[in-house]
N, C-alpha and C positions, 0 to 999 in steps of 0.2 A: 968688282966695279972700280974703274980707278978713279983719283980725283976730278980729271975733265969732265967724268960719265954726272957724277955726281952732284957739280957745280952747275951743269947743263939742266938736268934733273930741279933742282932746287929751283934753280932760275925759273925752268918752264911751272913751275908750284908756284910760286909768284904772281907771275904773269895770269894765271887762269885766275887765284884770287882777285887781283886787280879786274877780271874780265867780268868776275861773276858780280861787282860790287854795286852796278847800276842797278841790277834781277834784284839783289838783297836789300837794295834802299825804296824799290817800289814795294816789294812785298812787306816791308815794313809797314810803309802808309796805308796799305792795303788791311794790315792787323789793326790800325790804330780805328781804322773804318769798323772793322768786327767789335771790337773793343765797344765805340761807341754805340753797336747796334743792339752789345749785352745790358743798356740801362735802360729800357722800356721795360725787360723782363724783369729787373733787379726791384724798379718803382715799385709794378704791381706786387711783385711777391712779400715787397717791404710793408706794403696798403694792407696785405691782407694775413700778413706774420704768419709767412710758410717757409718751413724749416729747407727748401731747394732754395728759397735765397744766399744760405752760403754756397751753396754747388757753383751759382751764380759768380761770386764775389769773387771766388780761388779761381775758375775759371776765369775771368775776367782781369785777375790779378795776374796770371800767367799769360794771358796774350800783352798784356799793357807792356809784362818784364822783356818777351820777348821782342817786341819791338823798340822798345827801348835799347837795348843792347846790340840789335841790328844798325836802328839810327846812331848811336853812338860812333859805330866801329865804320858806317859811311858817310856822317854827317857832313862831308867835303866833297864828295864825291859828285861830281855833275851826272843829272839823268841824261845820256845820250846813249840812246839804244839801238843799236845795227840791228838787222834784219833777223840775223842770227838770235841775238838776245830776244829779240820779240817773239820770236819763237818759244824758246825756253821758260820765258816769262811767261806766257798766254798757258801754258800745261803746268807750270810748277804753282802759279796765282791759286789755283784753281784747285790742287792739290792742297797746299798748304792751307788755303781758309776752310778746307773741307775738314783738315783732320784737328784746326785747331777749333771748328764749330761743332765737333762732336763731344766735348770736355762738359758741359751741362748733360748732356745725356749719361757721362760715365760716371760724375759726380752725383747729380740729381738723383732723385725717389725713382729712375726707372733702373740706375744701376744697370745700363747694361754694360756687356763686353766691349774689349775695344774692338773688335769685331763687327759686331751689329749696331755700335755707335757710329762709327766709319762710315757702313752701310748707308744707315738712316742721314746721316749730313752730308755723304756724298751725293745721296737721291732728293734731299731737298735744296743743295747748291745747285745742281745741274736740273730743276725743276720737273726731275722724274716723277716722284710720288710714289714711288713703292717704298714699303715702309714693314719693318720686320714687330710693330709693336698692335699689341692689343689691348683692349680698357684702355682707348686713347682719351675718353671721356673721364675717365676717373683722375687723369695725370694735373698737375698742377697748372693754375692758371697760366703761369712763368711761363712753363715748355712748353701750352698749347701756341702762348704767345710765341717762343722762340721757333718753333718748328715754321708759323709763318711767316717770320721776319727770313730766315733763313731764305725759305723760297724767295720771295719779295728779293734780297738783296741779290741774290744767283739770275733772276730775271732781270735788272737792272743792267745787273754785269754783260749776261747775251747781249743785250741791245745795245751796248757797250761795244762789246765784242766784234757782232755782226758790224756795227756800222765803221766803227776805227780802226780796226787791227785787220779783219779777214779781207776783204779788200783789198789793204796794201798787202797782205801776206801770198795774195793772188791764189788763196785756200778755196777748191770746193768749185769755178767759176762767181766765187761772190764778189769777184772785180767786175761782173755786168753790172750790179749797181754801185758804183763807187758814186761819187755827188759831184765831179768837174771831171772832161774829160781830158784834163791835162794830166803830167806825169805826176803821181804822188808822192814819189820820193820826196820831196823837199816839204813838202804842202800837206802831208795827211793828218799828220796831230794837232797843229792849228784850226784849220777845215775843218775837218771830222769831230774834231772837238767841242766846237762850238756848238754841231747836229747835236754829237748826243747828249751836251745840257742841256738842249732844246728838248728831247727826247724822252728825259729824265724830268721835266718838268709834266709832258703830258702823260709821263708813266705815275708820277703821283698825282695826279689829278684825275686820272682815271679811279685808283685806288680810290681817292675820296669819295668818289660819284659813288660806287660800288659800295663802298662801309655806308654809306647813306642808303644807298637804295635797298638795299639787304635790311638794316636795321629796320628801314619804314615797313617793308612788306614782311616782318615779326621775328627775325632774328635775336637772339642776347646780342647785346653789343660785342662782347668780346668773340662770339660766335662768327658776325660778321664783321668784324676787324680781320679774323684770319682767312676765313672764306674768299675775303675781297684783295686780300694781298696773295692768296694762292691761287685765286681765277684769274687775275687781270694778270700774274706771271706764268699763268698756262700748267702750273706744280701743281695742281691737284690734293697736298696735306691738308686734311677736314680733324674737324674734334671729334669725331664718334668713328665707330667701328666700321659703320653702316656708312659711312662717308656722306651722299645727297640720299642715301634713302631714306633717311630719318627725316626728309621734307617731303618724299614720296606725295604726300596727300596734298601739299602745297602748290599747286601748277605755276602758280605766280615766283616762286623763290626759283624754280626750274628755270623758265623762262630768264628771268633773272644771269642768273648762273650763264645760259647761253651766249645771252647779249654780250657777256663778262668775258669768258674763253674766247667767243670771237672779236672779240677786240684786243684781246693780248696776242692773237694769233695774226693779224693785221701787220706790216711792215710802218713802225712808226715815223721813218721819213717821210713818208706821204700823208699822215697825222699833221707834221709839218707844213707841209705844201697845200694842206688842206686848209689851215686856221689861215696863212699866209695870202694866196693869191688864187686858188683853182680853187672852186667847189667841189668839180666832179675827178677831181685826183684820185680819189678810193676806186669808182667803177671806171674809169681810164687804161688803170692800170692792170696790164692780162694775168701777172698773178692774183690779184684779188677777184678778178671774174672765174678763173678755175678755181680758184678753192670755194667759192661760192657757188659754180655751179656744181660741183664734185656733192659740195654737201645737198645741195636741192635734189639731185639725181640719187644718192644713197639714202636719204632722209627717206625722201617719197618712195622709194623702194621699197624697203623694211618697214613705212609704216603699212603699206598696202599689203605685204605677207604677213602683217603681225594682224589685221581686222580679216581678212581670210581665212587665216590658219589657224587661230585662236579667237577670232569673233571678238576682241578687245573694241572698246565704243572708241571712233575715230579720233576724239580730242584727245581722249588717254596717251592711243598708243602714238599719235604725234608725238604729243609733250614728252616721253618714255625715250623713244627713236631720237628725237632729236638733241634734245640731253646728252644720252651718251654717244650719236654719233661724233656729234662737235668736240664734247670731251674727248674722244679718242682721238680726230683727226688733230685736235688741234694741240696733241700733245698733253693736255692737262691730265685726266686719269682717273677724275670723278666718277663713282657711279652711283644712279640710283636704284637701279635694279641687276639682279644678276644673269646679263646677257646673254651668257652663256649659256643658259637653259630658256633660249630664245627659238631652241631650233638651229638643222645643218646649215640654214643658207645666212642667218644672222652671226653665225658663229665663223665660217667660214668669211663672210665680211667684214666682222671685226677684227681677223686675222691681217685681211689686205690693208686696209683702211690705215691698221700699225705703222705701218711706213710711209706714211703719206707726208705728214706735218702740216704744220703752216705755212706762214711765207717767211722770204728770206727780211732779216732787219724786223723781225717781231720775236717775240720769246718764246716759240714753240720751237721745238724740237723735229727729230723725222730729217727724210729726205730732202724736204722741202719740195712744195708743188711746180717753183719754178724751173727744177731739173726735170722732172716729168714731162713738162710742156716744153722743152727744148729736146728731148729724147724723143717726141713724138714729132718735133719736127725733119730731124734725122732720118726718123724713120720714111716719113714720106716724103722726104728728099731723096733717100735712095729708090723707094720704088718709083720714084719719077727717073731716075738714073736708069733702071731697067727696062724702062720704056723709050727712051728718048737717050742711050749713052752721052751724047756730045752734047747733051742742052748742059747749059750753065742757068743755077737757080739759086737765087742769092736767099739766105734763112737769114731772117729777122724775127728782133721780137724786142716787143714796145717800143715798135717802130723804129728799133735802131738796129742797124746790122751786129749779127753776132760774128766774133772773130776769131781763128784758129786758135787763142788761146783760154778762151772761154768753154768752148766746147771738148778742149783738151783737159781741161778741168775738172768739167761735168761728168766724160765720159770716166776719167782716172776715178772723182769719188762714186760715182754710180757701183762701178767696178770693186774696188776697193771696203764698199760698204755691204755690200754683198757677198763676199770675201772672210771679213769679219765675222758677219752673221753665223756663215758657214761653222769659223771656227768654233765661235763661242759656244753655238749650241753644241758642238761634238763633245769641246771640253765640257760642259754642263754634262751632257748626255755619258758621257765617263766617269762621272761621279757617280752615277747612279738614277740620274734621274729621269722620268719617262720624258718621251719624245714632244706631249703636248706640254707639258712643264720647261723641258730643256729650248725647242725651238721659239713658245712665246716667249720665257724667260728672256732669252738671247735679243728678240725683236723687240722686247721693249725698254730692257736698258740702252741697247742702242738710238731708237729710237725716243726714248725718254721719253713714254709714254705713262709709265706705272704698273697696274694691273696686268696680269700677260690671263692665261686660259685654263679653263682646266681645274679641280678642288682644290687646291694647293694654292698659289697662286693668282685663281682668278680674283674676279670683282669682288667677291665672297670670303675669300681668302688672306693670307700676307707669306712675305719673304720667313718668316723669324724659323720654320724648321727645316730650311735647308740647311746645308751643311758650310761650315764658314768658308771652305775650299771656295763654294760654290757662291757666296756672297761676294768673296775678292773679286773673281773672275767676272761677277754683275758688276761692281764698281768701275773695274777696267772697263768693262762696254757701255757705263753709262758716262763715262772721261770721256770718252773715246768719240761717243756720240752726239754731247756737247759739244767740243771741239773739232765738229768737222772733220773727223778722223783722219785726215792728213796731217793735221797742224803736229798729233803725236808721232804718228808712224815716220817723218822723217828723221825725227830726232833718234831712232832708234838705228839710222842709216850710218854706217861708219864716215861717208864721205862729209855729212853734215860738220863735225866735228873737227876736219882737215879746216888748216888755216892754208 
């Protein structure tokens, strides 16, 4: 190589340093946020002189250094982020708080691998809830505390996510609800900024209502501290093994639970619009009337097969049904019962239901119902096409015209996430593992549901004996499924990277 080659070379080293500096000064602030979310855990374990308090400390001690020496090395640097960087930043944020929130898990009394620590903090950042550990009741107060802090702040971040970044990012069709129909470019982080404090305020005050309403109706407190920060963030991490079946006999905590998942399943700018000026912003809006009818229509289904085919007393198998339909659609992952030996047609439904989610701008996971009901309008817009060639039929939806690039969107990740599914479960399925294991597997890292089907796995079950091949490959599909799967796959595209 000669000297030009060289000099050329070094220069362009430079330049990407300089490019990368804006990515390294946010993910810094972003560890100083982790940082401070390890002294809730640090207090209690101090209260109660348990020897995971130092796992705590060194953990704690090693994000503070690490961000320290990030901000150091950009402390001058102005945050201005081009589209590019937003990109990068939304998948690398996301990665990085994952692998530095799994350091209590490798440090701490559960000791595990970094493997299955990975696992477990990648599935409670991205509010999946599959979870490779067992004797989760026995584990220290600290980790029960941290496992739901983890969810809590990964739920935060979505709605974060959904309402500022994906939008401008024009990921998924989720620029249908952007909040002004002016250009964003110049306007989204101010704007959008000020939603999701707005947002972040009624996401901790939901929590509050939740740790209240839990405790009153006979939870430990700390029981319902973490319940209430893994329901209202749709993550599904419980202290027992038996997750809500250890309430089983309680209809009242079930119930509870419900109200809980569906309001973290909810799109919290319409929360907004709600306290603000509309009353009737919740039932207005067509994604909250199909996910609401979806659940009426599956609910009442399954409760009528489960009093037929097993003669359950109506209230039971209600409370039962509706428990974990909700948990499943709406991403959270709870269960109280093991569904799965529900019978073909309940099993078979919990299958489909996997992909559904909640809605767009709430912290469920899944498809989202709002690509559904614009897929169905598609659909009978072309059989009206087949009937009438030359008519023109404008598709709308909540009341505003949908637009060639919305629906290019929708159709890309519809496409694209089905795509995925396929592979994942192959590569599962080539590791060795059966096809009911490997295909729920694959649906519900993607879909960041939790639980997938099956002995292994299901509601009954947990991730921890698979094989670690097989755990990477979950974490990739529950990044992936978080992030709206586009937001990664382009960066994987060579042209991305062309200046």
């Amino acid at each position: 190589m000669g000297r030009g080659s060289e000099v050329k070379c070094a220069s362009k080293g430079r330049e990407t340093l300089q490019d990368a500096k804006p990515i390294l000064k946010v993910l810094a602030l972003l560890l100083i946020v982790l940082a401070v979310f390890m002294l809730p855990p640090i207090v209690l374990l101090k209260l109660e002189g348990d020897p995971d308090l130092w796992a705590f400390l060194k953990s704690m001690a090693l994000v503070a250094a690490t961000s320290a020496g990030l901000l150091a090395w950009t402390w001058h640097t102005p945050v201005e982020l081009k589209t590019q960087h937003m990109f990068i930043l939304t998948t690398s944020s996301w990665v990085v708080i994952s692998a530095f929130a799994s350091l209590p898990l490798v440090l701490g009394a559960p000791q595990l691998s970094f493997t299955d620590a990975v696992f477990e903090s990648i599935s409670a950042i991205t509010t999946t809830g599959s979870t490779v550990l067992s004797g989760i009741e026995h584990l220290s107060d600290g980790l029960k505390l941290w496992r739901g802090l983890m969810q809590w702040l990964g739920g935060i971040g979505i709605i974060v996510m959904a309402i500022a970044i994906l939008p401008f990012l024009k990921v998924g069709g989720m620029r249908l609800f952007q909040t002004e129909s002016s250009d964003w470019s110049d306007k989204v982080l101010p704007r959008a900024g000020g939603i999701a404090k707005a947002s972040a305020v009624i996401y901790l005050g939901l929590t509050l209502v939740a740790i209240l309403s839990y405790r009153l109706a006979g939870m430990q407190t700390l029981d319902a501290i973490v319940h209430a920060m893994s329901s209202v963030s749709t993550g599904g991490f419980a202290n027992y093994d038996a997750s809500f079946g250890i309430y089983e006999s309680r209809p009242l905590i079930l119930w509870l639970g419900c109200a809980f998942m569906l309001a973290g399943a909810l799109p919290f700018v319409l929360y907004i619009r709600l306290i603000r000026d509309s009353r009737g912003a919740l039932w207005q809006d067509q994604q909250v009337r199909g996910l609401l009818t979806l659940l009426v229509v599956v609910i009442g289904t399954l409760t009528l097969y489960r009093v037929l085919a097993f003669h359950d007393a109506p209230f039971s198998a209600l409370t039962e049904v509706a428990f974990n339909v909700i948990s499943v659609v709406t991403t959270t992952g709870y269960a109280s019962q093991d569904y799965s030996l529900w019978g073909p047609l309940a099993v078979t439904t919990f299958f489909f239901i996997t992909f559904v989610g909640g809605c767009s701008g709430s912290t469920s996971g899944g498809m989202k119902i709002f690509r559904f009901q614009i897929g169905g309008l598609m659909l009978l817009n072309q059989l009206r096409y087949l009937v009438h060639p030359s008519g023109v039929f404008a598709q709308r939806y909540n009341g505003r015209p949908l637009n060639d690039e919305v629906v290019r969107a929708v159709i890309a990740f519809s496409f694209f996430f089905f795509l995925i599914f396929a592979v994942l479960s192959l590569a599962l399925a080539a590791l060795g593992l059966d096809m009911v294991t490997a295909t729920t597997g694959a649906a519900t890292a993607l879909a960041n549901v939790g639980p997938g089907l099956g002995p292994i796995i299901g509601p009954a079950g947990n991730f921890a004996s698979l094989p670690d091949a097989a755990k990477w490959i979950l974490c990739i599909g529950m990044l992936m499924g978080r992030l709206e799967i586009l937001t990664v796959l382009v960066l994987l595209m060579p042209f991305f990277w062309r200046k």
